[in-house]
Structure formats: C-alpha cells, structure tokens
N, C-alpha and C positions, 0 to 999 in steps of 0.2 A: 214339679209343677202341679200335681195333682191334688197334694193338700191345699192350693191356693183358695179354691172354694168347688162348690158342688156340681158347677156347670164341665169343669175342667175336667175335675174326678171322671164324672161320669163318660165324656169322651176319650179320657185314658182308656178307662177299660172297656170299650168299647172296639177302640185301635189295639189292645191287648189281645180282645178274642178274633178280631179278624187275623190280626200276626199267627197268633199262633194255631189256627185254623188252617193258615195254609195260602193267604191273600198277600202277594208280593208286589204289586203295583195299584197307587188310588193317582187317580184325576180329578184334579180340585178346581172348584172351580169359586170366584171371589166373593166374599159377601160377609157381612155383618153377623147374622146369629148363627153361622155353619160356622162361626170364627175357633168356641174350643176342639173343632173334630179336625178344623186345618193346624192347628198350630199342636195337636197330640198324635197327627202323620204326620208331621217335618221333624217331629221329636223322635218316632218311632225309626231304627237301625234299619228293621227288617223290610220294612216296607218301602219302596222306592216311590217319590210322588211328584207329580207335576202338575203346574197350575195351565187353564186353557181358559180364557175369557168366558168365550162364549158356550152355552151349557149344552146346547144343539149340535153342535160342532165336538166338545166335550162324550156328548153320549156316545158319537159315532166314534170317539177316538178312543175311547175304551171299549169300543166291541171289535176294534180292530186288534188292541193289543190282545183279548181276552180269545180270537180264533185264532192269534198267532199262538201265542205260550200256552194254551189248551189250558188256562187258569183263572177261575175268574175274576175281575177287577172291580175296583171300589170307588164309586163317585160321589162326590158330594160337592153340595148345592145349597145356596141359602134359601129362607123358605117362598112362597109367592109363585109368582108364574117361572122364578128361574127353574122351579122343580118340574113344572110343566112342561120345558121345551126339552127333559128325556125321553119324553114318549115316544117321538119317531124310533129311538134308540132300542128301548124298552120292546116296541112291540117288536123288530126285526130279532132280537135277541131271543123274544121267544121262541118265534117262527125257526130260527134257526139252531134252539137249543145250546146258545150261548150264557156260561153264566157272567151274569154284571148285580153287584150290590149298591143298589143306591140309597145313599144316606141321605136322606132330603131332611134339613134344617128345620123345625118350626115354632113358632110361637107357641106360648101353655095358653091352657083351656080358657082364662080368662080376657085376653086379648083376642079371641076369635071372633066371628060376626059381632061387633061391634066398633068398627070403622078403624082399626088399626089398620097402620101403612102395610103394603106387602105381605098380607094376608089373605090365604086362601085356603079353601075345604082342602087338605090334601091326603084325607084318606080316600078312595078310589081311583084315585088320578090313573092308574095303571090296571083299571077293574079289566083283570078277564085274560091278562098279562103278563101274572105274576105266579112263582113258585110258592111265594110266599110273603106275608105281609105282615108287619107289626108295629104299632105305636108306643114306643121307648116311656116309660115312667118320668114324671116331671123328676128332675132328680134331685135327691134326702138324702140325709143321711142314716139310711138304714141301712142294713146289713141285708135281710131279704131282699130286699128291693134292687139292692145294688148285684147282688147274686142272679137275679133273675135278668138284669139285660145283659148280661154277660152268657147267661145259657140261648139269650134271646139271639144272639151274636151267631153263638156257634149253631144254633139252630138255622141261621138264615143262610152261612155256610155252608152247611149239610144239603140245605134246597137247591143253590144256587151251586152243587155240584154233583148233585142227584141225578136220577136217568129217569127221565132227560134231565140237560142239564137247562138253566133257564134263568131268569132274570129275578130278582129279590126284592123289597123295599122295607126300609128300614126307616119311618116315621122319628125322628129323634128332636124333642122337644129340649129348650133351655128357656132359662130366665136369667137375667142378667145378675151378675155380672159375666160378658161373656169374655172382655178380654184374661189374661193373665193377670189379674190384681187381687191383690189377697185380702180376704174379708175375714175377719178373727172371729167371730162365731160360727161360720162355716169351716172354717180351717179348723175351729175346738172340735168341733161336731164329726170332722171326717177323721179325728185324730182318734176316738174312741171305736170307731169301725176296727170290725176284725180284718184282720193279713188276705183272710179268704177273699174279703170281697173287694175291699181296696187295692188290692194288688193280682188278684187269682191266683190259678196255681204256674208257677214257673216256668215247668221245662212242656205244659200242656192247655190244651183249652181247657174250660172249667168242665166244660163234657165232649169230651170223641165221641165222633158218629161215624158206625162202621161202615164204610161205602156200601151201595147201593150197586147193583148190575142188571141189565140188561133183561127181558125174560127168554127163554130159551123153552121153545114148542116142546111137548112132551114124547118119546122115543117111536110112539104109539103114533104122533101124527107126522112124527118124519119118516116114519117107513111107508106111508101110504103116500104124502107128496113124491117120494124116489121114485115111489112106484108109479106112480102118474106120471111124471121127468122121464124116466126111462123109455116107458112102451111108447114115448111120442117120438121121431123123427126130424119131422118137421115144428121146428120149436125156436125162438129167439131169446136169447139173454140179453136185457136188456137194462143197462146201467145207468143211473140218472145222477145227478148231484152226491156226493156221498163223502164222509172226510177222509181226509190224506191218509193212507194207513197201508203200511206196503203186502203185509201178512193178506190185508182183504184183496189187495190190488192181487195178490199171488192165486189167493183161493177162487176167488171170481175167475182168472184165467182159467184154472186149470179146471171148474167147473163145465165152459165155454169147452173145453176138450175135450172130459170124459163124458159129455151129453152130445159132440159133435155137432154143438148148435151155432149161426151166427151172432156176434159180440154187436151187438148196436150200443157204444157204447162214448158220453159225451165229454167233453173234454174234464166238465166239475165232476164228474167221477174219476176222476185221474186214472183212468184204464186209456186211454188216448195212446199217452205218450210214457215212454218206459222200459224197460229190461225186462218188464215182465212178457209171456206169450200174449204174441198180438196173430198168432196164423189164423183167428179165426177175427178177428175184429172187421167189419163193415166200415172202412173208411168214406166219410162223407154220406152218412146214411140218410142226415137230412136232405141231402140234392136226391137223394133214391127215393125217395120217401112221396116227394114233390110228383112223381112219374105214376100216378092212376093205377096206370092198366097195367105197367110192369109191376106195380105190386100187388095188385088186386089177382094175378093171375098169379102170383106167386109166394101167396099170404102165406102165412105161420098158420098152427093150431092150437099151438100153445105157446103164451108169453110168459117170462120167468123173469118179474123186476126187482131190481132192488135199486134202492136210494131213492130218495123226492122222483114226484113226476118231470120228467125229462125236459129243458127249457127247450127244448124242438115242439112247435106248433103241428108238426108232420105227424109227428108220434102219438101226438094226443086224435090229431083228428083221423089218421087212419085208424086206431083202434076204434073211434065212435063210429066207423065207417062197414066196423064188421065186428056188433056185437056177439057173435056164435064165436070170435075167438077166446079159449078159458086162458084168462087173465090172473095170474097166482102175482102178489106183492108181497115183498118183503119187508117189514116194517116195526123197527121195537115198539114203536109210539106213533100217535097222531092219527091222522086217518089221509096219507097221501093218494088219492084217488077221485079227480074231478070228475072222471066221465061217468061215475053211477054205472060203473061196467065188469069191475073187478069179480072174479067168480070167488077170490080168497084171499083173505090178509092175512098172513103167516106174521103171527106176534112173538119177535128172536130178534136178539144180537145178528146184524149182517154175518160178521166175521163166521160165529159161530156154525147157524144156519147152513153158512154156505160150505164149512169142513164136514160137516155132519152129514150134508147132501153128498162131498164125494165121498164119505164113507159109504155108501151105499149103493153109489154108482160106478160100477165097471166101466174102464173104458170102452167105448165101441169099436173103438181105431185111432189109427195114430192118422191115416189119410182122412181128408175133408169127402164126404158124402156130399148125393149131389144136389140137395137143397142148398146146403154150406156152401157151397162149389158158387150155385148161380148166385148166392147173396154177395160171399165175397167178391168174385167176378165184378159186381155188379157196383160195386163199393170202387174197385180199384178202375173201371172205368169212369165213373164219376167223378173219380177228384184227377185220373186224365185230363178230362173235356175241360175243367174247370180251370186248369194249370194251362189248357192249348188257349182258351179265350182268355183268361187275363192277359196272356206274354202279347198276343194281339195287339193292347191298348198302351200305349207309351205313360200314361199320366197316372198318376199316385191315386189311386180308387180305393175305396175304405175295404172292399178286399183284397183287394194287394196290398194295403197295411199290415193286416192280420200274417197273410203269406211270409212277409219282410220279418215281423214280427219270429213267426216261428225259423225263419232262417238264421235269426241272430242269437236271439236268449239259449242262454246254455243250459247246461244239467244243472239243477240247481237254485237257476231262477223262479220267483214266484210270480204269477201274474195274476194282478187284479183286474179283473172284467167289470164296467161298471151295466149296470140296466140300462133297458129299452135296445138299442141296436150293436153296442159291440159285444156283450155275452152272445147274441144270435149269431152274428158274425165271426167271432170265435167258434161257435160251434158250427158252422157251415166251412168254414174255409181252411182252419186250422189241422193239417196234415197228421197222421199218425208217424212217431216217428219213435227210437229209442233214446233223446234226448228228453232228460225225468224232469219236465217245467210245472211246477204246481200249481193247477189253476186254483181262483178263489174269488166266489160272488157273493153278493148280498140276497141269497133265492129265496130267502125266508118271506118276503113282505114284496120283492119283487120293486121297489123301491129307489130311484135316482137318490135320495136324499141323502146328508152326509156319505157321500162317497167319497170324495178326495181325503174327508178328517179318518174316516174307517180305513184308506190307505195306509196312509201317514200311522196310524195305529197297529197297522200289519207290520208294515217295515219295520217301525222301532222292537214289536211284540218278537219277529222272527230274527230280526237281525241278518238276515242274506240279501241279497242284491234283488230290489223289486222294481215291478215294471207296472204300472197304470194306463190301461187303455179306456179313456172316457169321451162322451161325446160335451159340445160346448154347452148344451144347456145344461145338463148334469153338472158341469164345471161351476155356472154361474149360480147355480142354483146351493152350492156349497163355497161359494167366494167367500167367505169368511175365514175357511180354513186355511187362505195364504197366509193369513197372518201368522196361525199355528206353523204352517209349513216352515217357518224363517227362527222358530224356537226350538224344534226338536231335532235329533239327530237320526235322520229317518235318510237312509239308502234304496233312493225310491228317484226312477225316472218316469216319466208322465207324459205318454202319449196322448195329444188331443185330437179328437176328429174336429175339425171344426167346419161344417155346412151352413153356418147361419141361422141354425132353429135346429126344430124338432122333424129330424132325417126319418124316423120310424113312420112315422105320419103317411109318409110317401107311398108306403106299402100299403097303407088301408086303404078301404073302400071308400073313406070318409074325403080322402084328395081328387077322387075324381066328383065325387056326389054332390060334394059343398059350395056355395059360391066362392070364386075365387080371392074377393076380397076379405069375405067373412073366413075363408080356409088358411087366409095369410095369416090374420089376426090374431085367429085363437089355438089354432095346431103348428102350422109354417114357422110363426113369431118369431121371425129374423129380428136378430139382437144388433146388428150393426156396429157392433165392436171389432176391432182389432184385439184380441184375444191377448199376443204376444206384450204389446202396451198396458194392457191388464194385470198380466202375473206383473212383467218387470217392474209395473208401482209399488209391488208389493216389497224389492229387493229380491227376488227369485232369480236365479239363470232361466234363461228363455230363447227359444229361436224355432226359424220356421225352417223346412226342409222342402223340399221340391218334388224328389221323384224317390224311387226303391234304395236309390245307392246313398244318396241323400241320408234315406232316412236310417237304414242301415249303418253306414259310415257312424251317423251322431248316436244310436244306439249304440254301439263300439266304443265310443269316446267314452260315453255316458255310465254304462255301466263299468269301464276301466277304472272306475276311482270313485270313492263313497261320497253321497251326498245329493244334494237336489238336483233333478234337470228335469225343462217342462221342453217338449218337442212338439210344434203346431203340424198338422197337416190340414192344409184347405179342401175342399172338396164341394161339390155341389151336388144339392140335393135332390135334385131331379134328376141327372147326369146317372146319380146312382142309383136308385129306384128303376130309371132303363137298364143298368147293368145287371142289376140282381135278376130283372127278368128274363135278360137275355141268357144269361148261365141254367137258369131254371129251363127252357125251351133247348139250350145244348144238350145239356143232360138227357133230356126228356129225348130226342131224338135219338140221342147216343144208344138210350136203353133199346127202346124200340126197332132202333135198326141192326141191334148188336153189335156199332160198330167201336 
C-alpha cells in the first residue's frame, strides 16, 4: 500500500516507527485527511486499533487504556477543531504523567489561513502541555526527508515515555491523494527511494532511545534527611496519590515501621488496602483531621510525604494551620506543593528514596510508641463512630455506598473514583482492610470530564473486573461515551450516585450564602432525568437498587460475569450534606471524649 503514493508512504512509516517503538494500541478516530494514518493502523499486525466517534470522549479513552497497560497510546484525529477536543485529554495526561501520542491530521502550508474547510492554526493547540512537539514534513519523495519523520517518530516515543512520562503531538500534514489510489508518478518517485527509508529497519526503530529514570538524591543528602527522620519521634508518613506498585506499597510500610511513625495514608496511594503492614496506618484520618483541638494538641513535627498532595481538604488545611511543622516531599518531578509550606522537595524515584531511607534507619521497635499509639487509636475510633452512625440510618446514603462498595469488591478489583464527591467519599469512608482493590482517579487536572470514556479505557487497558463509582453530573457531562460503552469489550460495572445536580455544592459555603433560586441554577442544577431511561436508550443494562443488600446483591451479579452493568442509586442532596455533618460532629465528640 505504501508505494501507492506519498501520502500513504509517509503514514506507513510513521505507523512503522510507533510499532516498533513499542506502541500497541491507537484510537482512531473518523475523518477525511487522518484517512492514510487510519487505514496504515488497520494494516499494521502489531498494533491493535479501534475507532471512537467522538474525539473528546476518544482522548479520555486512550488515557484510560494508557494508565491501565502503563503504555503509551496513539490517537488520531482529522485536522480542525476535531484536534481540539484532545485537549481536556492532553492536559489530564500531563498532570498525571500519562503518555498519549497524538497524531492530529492537517492540511499543507498552502491551504492554511485562506478559507479552507476545517482549517485551523494547530500548532500550540496543546502549548504548555506537551513532552514534545513536531510538525511532519509535507511528504516527497526524498530519502532525507522520509528518514527524518521516522527518527521524528521514535523521538516522540522516547518523550511520551520518558520521566515523566507525558503526552506528545505529532502535527502530520498530507495532500491529496489521501485515499489508497495509486498515482504513477508518485508511485515512480517512491520506487527509487532507498530500503532505509521506505521501509526502515526491520526488527528495530530507525533509532532506540535508552530509557530514561527517575533522579535519585545524592548519598550525601540522604544521610542527612535519615538523620533528620530519625532524631524526630513525633513524625507522620504521609501517602497521597501514587501508582500501583507493590515493591513501593512494601517499602513505604516498612518505612512507617522502622521510623515508628503514623501511616496517614489515602486510598490512591494504594497503601489503604493490602497484604502489605497496615499496624501503623491511621484509618479514616480524614474524619480525625476534621477534629481541631484533638489534632492541634496532638500535631506531628515532622511530615514525611510522598505521592501528589493528598485529595483530603484536612491535610492540606491542617498543615496551612501550622506552618512551624518541617514539611519534607517526595517528589521525581513537578512541584506537588500548594501550601507554599514545604520546608524540602527531595528530587528521587519514590520507590528508590524510600529503600535508601530504610537503609539507614534502624528500627526503633517492633511495639507502636505513644504518639503512634494515640494517632492510630484515634484512627480506629473514628471509622468506629462512623460504622455506629451509618448502621443507625436504614436508607442507601452515598456513604453507605462507598461502605457496601468496600464490602463487596474482591482482591483484584480496580476501582475508578470519579471527581468532585465520590473520590472524597472514597477517601473518608472506605475501610482499611487486606482485600488488595486498586484505586484509580483522574488527580492530575482534578476534572469530572471524560470520566466514564477514561473508565471504559481502564477496563479494556487492564482487563480485570472494574467498578465505576460516579456521580450523575459527571455521567451526563460525558453522555456521549454510551455510545462507546456498547462497542468495546470493557468488564466494567458502574455505580451511579445520582442526587439530581451537583451534591459537592452542598458542602460549600456558596449553599448557604447564595440566593436560593440563583443557587439552584447554577451549582444545585437539578437535571430532572431519570438516569436509568437514559443509559437504557443507549442499549446498556441498567437498574436501580434500593438499599445496601440491594446494592450488594447486584454488585455480585454484576461482577459474576464480564461485561456492562450501570447500577443507579438515588440520594438527595441535602439529606446528605446533613449526614456528612453529622458524622463529622460524631467523630469530633468521640475524640474529645475519648470515647
């Protein structure tokens, strides 16, 4: 197909260098001048490909497959605004050091600003976003020329697997002819090319790029961080967002041991739940957190984080609460640190870092000290009070979702948290326990958008039995992806919260301050749908549940056998905005009274 003419050529070896770079899955998505990069991935073996309409929905659903298979994925896009709607994609993928190669379509240089259809500037479209950036040679038949987008290829592979790892674009310009029709002076033209560049080399890219790692602090500064770990006592380990990795999950415990410090540690750091050592882990440290004077009298002196800042509000605003505490972050990349408080960013591989630390820290004991002592205490009374007040209320409340949730899903399950209230949720109510459930959110951009297509791209990317816990605007707000839902082979059950609007809302300041009309309007914004009516237009399975057994029971069913299932739970959202308080005020007594 590739001698057919120049346009073709050039997206062969283009689909050449990504194959043999190491790129096993592209999301294509339909259009007119991306036509030779679609039809030289359905040609290519190595590469598995599926088409997804819409390019928004498209983006998310290759960042889902790209944090399942820890590989990056390849999109492409015809030129105009369909290249535009990656950006939501684009920017979450950097934030979260996902890599995605996007091939966006375009018109050659003389078709630009001068009123052609579905034209637009599309170099910056991603400015500020990207690993890496390049605009593809109009393509000739030259031998340089064709050499060069092929090292352009493996170059953009190398970025979009680099540390960090992160999102690429790849500008690829055609002229017509774009179908497969063969033009005999192009076809003369690409026949006098050499082997090298019309074909590359065989069994390799045209250039290997030797991975890239992590940096690892110098001997010099981790004998003085130990030494500062050590001589403290009173200290918290405190674990945020971080990827699934059991080596870390192991060294971070056993960190948590031989410093004898409490594990504050949230469910997206996958230290929650596990086989790994939990004796020192603070269960429900966000309900402690909430409690003032029991923590203010019973503050740390030194914090020891690693992974993203922790999606607990508690954590962040108690540290801004007591700037005298030294604040040490772990961190290869980025600068994860809103509160302008951090006394030191240790620049290291977590994993590494944290083996290197117990190299140099002796245990102190095997028994919990009594800082450790009152944290955990303190922990395991709180998610008490919070288990005696839900079993109280008979009625399915969005944290007895969460609760039912962790009763059900086995060792093995993956669970996607979507934004605004069920990752919070998840992280306030979801039990420690030794059942290994992999949590998984979108924290990089903090973003509802494409979250059902970012599902649906998990499941397929991991292949084990997934669980979706989203709320109903987030749902509607990515309606497009039922469609996808009904094409892919995605083992993926989907819990809906569904409140009528926007539940988060309830906890701000902004529900009681606003007029009420004006607060329905633009935060409240009751959708007045029937939710269930909704997916099932789409041909989805769909049903509503009632109460815990309810919802359990159908979670059972649901995950017994591969394939879609959407489960609604109603709720109102006021109802739970009183419940969330009231648990908060349990807590807060419980500590207090020690009881």
């Amino acid at each position: 197909m590739r001698e057919l003419n120049f346009s073709l050529a050039f997206a062969c070896a283009i689909v050449d260098e990504l194959a043999r770079s190491g790129v096993r899955r592209c999301v294509v998505s339909p259009g007119s001048r991306s036509a030779p990069l679609a039809l030289a991935f359905a040609e290519n073996a190595e590469i598995e490909d599926c088409s997804v309409l819409d390019e928004r929905s498209a983006g998310f659903f290759a960042l889902g497959l790209a944090r399942a298979s820890d590989e990056p994925v390849a999109l492409v896009c015809t030129s105009g605004t369909a290249a535009a709607n990656y950006l939501p994609a684009i920017v979450e993928a950097h934030y979260s050091g996902i890599g995605l190669i996007a091939l966006t379509a375009d018109r050659p240089p003389e078709l630009r600003e001068c009123g052609a259809g579905q034209t637009i500037d599309q170099t910056g479209l991603y400015s500020g976003y990207l690993r890496f950036y390049a605009e593809l040679p109009v393509p000739i038949a030259d031998d340089h020329v064709l050499r060069a987008v092929r090292a352009l290829c493996d170059r953009a592979c190398a970025a979009a697997n680099g540390s960090p790892r992160g999102p690429v674009q790849l500008n690829a310009v055609f002229r017509e002819p774009l179908a497969p029709l063969e033009n005999p002076e192009q076809s003369a033209a690409l026949a006098r090319l050499s082997e090298l560049a019309l074909r590359g080399r065989e069994e390799s890219p045209l250039v290997r790029v030797s991975a890239s790692a992590p940096p690892i602090p110098t001997p010099a500064d981790l004998d003085e961080l130990a030494e500062t770990l050590r001589s403290e006592q009173a200290g918290w380990l405190v674990a945020g967002p971080l990827p699934e990795n059991s080596e870390l999950r192991e060294a971070i415990a056993e960190l948590s041991r031989a410093l004898d410090w409490p594990l504050l540690a949230e469910p997206l750091s996958q230290l929650r739940c596990g086989m790994h050592d939990r004796e020192r882990l603070v269960d429900a440290h966000d309900a402690v957190l909430r409690c003032e004077s029991f923590v203010d009298e019973n503050a740390p002196r030194v914090v020891l984080r690693f992974g993203d800042m922790p999606t607990s509000k508690a954590v962040r605003l108690f540290l801004e609460r007591h700037p005298e505490i030294l604040q040490i972050a772990i961190c290869p990349h980025d600068w994860p640190e809103p509160t302008a408080l951090a006394t030191q960013l240790v620049r290291g591989d977590p994993l590494r870092v944290s083996r290197e630390l117990l190299r140099r820290c002796e245990p102190r004991t095997c028994k919990q000290g009594e800082f450790t002592r009152i944290w955990f205490d303190a922990g395991q009374r709180a998610r008490a009070t919070l288990d005696r007040v839900l079993k109280q209320t008979d009625e399915l409340s969005e944290p007895e979702t969460v609760r039912a949730l962790a009763r059900t899903l086995p060792t093995g399950t993956q669970l996607i948290c979507a934004s605004s209230m069920p990752v919070r949720d998840v992280d306030a109510f979801w039990p420690s326990s030794g059942s290994a459930v992999r949590f998984v959110a979108n924290r990089g951009a903090n973003g509802i958008d494409g979250t059902l297509s970012c599902a649906l791209g998990h499941a397929c990317g991991s292949r084990a039995p997934s669980v979706l816990l989203i709320g109903d605007l987030a749902l509607l707000h990515d309606v497009g992806a039922l469609a996808l839902a009904r094409r892919v082979d995605a083992n993926l059950t989907v819990v809906v919260i569904d409140n009528d609007g926007g539940g988060i809302f309830e906890m701000l300041p902004v529900a009681d301050a606003a007029k009420p009309q004006a607060y329905e309007r633009h935060f409240g914004t009751p959708h007045g749908l029937r939710l269930s009516e909704v997916v099932s237009g789409f041909g989805v399975t769909c049903s509503e549940v009632g109460d815990a057994k309810d919802l359990e029971s159908a979670l059972g069913t649901a995950l017994a056998h591969p394939g879609l299932d959407f489960l609604i739970v109603r709720t109102d959202r006021k109802r739970n905005a009183a419940l969330h308080r009231e648990l908060s005020e349990s807590v807060r007594q419980a500590l207090i009274q020690g009881t």
